[in-house]
C-alpha positions in Angstrom: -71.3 86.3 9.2 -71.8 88.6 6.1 -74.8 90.9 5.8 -76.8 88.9 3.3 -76.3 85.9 5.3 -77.6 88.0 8.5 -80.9 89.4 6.3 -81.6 85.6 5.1 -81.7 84.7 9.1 -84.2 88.0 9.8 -86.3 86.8 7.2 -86.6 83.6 8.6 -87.6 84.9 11.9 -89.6 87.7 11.1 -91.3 87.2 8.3 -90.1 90.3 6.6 -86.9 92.2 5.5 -84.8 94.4 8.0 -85.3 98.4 7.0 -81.7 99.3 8.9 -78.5 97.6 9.5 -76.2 99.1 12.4 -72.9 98.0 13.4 -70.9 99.0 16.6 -67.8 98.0 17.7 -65.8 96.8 20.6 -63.0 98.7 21.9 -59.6 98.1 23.4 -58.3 101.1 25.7 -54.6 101.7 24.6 -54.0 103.6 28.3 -55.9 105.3 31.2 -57.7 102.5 33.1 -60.1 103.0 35.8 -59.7 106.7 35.2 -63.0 107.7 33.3 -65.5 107.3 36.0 -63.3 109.7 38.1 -63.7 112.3 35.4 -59.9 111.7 33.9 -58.3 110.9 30.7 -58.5 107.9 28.5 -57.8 106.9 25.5 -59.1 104.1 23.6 -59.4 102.5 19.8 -62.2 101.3 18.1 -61.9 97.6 17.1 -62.9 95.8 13.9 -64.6 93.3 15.9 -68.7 95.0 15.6 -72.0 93.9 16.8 -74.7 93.6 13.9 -78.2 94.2 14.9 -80.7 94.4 12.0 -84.2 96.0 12.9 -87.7 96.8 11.8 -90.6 98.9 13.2 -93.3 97.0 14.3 -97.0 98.4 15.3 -97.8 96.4 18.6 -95.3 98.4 21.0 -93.0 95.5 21.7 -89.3 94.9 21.3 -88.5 91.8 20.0 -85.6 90.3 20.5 -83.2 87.3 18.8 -79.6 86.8 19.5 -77.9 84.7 17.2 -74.9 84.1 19.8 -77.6 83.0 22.4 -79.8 81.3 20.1 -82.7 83.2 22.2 -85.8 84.8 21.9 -87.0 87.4 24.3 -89.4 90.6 24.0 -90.8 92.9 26.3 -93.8 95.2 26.5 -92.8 99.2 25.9 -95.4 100.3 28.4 -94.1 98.1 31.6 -90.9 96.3 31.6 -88.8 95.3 34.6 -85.1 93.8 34.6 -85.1 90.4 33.4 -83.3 87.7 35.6 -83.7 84.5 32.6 -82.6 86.5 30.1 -80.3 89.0 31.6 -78.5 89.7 28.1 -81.9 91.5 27.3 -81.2 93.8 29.8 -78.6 96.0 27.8 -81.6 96.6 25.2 -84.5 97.1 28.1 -82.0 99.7 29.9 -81.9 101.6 26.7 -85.6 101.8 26.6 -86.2 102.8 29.8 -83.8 105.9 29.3 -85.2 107.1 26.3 -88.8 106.9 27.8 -87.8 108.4 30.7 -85.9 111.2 28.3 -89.6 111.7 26.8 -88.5 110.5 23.2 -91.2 108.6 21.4 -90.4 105.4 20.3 -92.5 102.4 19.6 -92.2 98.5 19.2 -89.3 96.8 16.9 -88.3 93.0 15.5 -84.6 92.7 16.5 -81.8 90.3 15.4 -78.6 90.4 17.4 -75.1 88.8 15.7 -71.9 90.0 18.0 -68.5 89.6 17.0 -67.5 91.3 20.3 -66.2 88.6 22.6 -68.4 88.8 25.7 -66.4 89.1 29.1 -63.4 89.8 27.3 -62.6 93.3 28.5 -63.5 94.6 24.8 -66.8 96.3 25.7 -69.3 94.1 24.6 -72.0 96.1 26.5 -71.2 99.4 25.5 -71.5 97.8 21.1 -75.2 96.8 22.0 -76.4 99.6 23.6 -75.5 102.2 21.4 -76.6 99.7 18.5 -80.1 99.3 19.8 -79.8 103.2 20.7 -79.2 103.8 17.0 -81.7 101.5 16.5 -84.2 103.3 18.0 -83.0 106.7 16.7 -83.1 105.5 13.0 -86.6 104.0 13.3 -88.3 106.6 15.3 -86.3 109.6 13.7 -84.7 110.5 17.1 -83.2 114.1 17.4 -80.4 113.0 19.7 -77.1 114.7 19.6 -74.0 112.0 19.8 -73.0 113.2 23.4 -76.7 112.8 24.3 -76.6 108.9 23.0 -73.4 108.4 25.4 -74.3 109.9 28.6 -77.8 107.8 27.9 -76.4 104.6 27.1 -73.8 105.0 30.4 -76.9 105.8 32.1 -78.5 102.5 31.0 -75.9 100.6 32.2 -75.4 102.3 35.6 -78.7 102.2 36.9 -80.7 99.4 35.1 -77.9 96.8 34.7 -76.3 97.8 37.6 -72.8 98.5 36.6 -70.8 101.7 37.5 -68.9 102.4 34.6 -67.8 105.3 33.1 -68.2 106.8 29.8 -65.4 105.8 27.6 -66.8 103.1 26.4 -70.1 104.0 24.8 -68.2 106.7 23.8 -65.4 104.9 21.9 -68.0 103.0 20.3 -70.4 105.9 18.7 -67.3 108.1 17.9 -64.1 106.9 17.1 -62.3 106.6 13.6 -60.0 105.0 11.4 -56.5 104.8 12.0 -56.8 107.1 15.2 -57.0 106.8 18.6 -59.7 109.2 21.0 -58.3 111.1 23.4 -61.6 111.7 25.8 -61.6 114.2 28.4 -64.4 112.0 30.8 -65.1 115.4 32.6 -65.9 118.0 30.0 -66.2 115.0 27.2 -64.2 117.1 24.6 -62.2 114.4 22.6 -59.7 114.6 19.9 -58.6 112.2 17.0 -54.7 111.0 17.5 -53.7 109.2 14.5 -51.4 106.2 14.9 -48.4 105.9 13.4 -47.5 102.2 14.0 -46.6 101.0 10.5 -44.8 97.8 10.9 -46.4 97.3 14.2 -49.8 95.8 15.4 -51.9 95.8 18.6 -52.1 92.2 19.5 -54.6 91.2 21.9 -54.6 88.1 24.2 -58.0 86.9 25.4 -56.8 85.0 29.0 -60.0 83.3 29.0 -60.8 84.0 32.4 -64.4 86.1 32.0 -65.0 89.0 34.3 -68.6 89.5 35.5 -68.3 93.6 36.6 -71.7 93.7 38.1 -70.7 90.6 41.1 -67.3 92.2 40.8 -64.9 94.2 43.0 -65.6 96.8 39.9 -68.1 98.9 42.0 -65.8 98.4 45.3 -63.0 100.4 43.4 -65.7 103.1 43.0 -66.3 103.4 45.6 -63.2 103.6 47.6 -62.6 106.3 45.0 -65.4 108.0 46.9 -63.8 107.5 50.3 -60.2 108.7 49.2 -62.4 112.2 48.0 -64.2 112.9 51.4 -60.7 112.2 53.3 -58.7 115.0 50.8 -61.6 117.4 50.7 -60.8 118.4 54.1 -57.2 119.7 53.0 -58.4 119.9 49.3 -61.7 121.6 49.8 -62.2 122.5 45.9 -61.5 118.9 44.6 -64.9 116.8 43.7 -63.5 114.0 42.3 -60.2 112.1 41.6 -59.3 113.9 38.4 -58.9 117.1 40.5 -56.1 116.0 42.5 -52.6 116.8 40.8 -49.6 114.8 41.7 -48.5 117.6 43.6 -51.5 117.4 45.7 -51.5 113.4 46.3 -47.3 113.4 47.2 -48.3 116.7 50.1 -51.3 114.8 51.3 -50.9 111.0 51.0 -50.1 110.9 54.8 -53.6 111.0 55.8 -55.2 108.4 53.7 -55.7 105.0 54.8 -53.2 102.7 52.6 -55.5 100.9 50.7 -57.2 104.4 50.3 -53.4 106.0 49.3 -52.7 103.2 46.7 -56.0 103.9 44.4 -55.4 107.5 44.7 -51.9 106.9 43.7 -52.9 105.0 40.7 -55.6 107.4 39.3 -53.6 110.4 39.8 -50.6 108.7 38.1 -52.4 107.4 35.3 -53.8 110.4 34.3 -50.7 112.0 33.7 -49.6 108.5 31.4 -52.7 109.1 28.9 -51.2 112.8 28.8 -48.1 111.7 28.2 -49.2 108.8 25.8 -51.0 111.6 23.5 -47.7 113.6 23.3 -45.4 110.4 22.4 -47.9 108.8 20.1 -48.2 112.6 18.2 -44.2 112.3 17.7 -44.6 108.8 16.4 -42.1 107.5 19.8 -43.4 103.7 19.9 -41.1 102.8 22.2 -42.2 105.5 24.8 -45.4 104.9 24.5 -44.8 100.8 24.7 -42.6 102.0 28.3 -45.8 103.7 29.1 -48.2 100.6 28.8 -45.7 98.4 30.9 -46.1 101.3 34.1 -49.9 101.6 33.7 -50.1 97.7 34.2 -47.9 97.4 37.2 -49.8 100.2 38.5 -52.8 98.6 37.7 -51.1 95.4 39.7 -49.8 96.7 42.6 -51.8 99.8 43.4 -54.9 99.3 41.6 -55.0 95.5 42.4 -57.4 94.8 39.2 -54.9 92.6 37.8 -54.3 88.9 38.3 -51.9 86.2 38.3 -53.1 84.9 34.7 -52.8 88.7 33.0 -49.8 89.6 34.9 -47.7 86.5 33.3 -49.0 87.0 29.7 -47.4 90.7 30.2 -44.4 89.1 31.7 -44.3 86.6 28.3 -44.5 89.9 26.6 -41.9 91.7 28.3 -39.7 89.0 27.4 -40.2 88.7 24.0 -38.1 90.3 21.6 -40.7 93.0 19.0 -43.0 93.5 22.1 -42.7 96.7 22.7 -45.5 97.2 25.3 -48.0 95.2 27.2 -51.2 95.8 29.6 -54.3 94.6 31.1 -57.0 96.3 29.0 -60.7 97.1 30.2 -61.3 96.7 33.8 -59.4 93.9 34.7 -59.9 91.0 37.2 -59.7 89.1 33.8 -60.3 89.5 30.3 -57.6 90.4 28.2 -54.3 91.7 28.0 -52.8 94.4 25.2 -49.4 93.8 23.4 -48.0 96.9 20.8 -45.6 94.4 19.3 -44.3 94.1 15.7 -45.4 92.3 12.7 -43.1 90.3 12.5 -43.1 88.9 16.0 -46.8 88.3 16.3 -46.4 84.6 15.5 -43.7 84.1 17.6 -45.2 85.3 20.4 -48.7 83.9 20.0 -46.5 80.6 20.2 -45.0 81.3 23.3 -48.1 82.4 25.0 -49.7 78.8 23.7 -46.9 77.2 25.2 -46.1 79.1 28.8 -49.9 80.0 29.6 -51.0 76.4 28.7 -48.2 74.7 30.8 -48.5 77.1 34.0 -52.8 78.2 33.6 -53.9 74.9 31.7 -56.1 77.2 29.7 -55.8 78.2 25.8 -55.5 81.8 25.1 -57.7 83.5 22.3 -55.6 85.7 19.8 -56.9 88.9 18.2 -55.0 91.1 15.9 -57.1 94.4 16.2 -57.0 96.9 13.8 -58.2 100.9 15.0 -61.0 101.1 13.5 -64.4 103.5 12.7 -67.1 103.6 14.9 -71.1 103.0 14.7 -72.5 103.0 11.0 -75.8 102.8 9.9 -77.1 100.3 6.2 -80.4 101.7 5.2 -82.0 99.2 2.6 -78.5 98.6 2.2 -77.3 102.1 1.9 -74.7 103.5 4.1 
């Protein structure tokens, strides 16, 4: 849906004409899953796939909100707000609120319209597009002096401890920060980042929605944290310096392995494996080596699949479709897993044919009908004033 289109609706709702425009996107995370929230390396793409959210101040200290997807209504009071359990969409933009009051910024009521382009459940962080967009909402409104790396660690914040779901920051982060035609190598400890541009002419990052939704906060999401957790308290008494998972090397986990529990040994094997891929992605992707990096996709998913155990029998056979199509060059489970959608690097000239057999093979064996989305890196959160960038 176009902007004007998007204004006519606010109008029609609201009475009045939208002061700011903000678009977020979704993201895709090329490699380096379940790595962020144990302070590793990831390294994601912003997709052109946004969420539009068009707002207005407003002088009665509500937040009012419509989503278009929805077709909903909901507002709540700035001065006491709880959770909501009928309209738990609304809790992304109430989460945001409560961190920025509890921050002591000043920020009073808004009218809020809500368009996503972000399939919801789909692995594509959904969640993290909104709450930075009503973030920047809030910011543009209420002339916020809030640093970027503020706005991330708040909207992760939002997430974690008034929706409820663990995640890390790579997300939020990918949706502020990244940029054309580049990837964002993100340090989740230290949050330094840097720009890797892509050099995949002739090539295109497919993306296969297996229909199957994930919901992360009724998931085993929060169960992998923790055992993460667990697998730290063990180590520490061989590793005393180590805090987290990002502080074990390889030479650490292959000297001390003996004395997890297996289930324990097989998450610690992943993390502290998968860290070294992202590094390892960055240097290949810098030297333009598709094929490397497309080898490295294909061990992060087993890895995801036998050691992780995040994957499932619908995303493990669209990567086995992949891997058996000639012009894939790589394939993975991206986001969190336990559904959602997989990742193929594949080239141009394949896509068609492998759209067709994914149709064909995941229809016959699953009986559902994939969704296909040819993604393109893109820039992240921009804000229209009156129109204006």
């Amino acid at each position: 849906m176009n902007k004007e289109n998007l204004i006519k609706q606010y109008k029609a709702i609201y009475k009045k004409s939208p002061t700011h425009i903000i678009q977020t996107p979704g993201r895709i995370n090329l490699i380096g899953e379940h790595t962020d929230y144990n302070d590793g390396f990831v390294l994601p793409i912003a997709i052109d796939r946004y969420t539009n959210m068009l707002a207005s101040k407003n002088d009665d200290g509500k937040v009012r909100l419509y989503d278009l997807k929805y077709k909903e209504n909901d507002e709540f009071n700035l001065d006491n707000f709880e959770p909501s359990q009928q309209k738990k969409w609304s809790n992304y933009q109430r989460g945001i609120a409560k961190v920025l009051l509890d921050a002591g910024y000043k920020i009073g009521g808004m009218d809020v319209l809500i368009f996503s382009e972000v399939p919801e459940g789909a692995g594509l962080s959904s969640s993290a597009s909104i709450e930075i967009a009503i973030l920047l909402s809030f910011k543009e409104l209420y002339n916020l002096d809030i640093k970027p790396i503020e706005m991330i660690e708040l909207a992760r914040k939002a997430e974690n401890d008034f929706v409820g779901v663990k995640c890390g920051i790579m997300d939020q982060f990918a949706s502020l920060l990244s940029k054309e035609d580049n990837a964002l190598f993100i340090d989740c400890r230290t949050l330094d980042f840097q720009y890797i541009p892509l050099s995949i002419q002739g090539y295109s990052f497919l993306v296969c929605n297996s229909m199957i939704k994930r919901k992360l906060a009724e998931s085993s999401y929060n169960q992998r944290r923790q055992e993460c957790r667990e697998a730290v308290k063990i180590l520490q008494k061989h590793l005393p310096e180590i805090t987290v998972l990002r502080d074990v090397s390889i030479n650490d986990f292959e000297k001390y392995k003996l004395y997890l529990p297996e289930e324990l040994k097989r998450r610690v094997e992943h993390v502290v494996y998968e860290n070294e891929r992202v590094k390892q992605a960055v240097e290949v992707l810098k030297k333009g080596n598709l094929e490397a990096f497309g080898e490295l996709m294909y061990q992060s998913h087993k890895s995801l699949k036998e050691l992780y155990e995040v994957s499932i029998e619908e995303l493990d056979l669209l990567v086995e479709i992949g891997m058996n199509e000639p012009g894939v060059l790589g394939a993975r489970l991206t986001g969190a897993g336990f559904g959602g959608c997989v990742i193929y690097l594949v080239e141009d000239s394949s896509i068609e044919h492998l759209k067709e057999k994914n149709l064909d093979v995941y229809h016959r064996k699953i009986g559902l009908i994939p969704q296909f989305y040819k993604v393109v890196p893109s820039r992240g959160a921009y804000v229209w004033l009156n129109g204006n960038r």
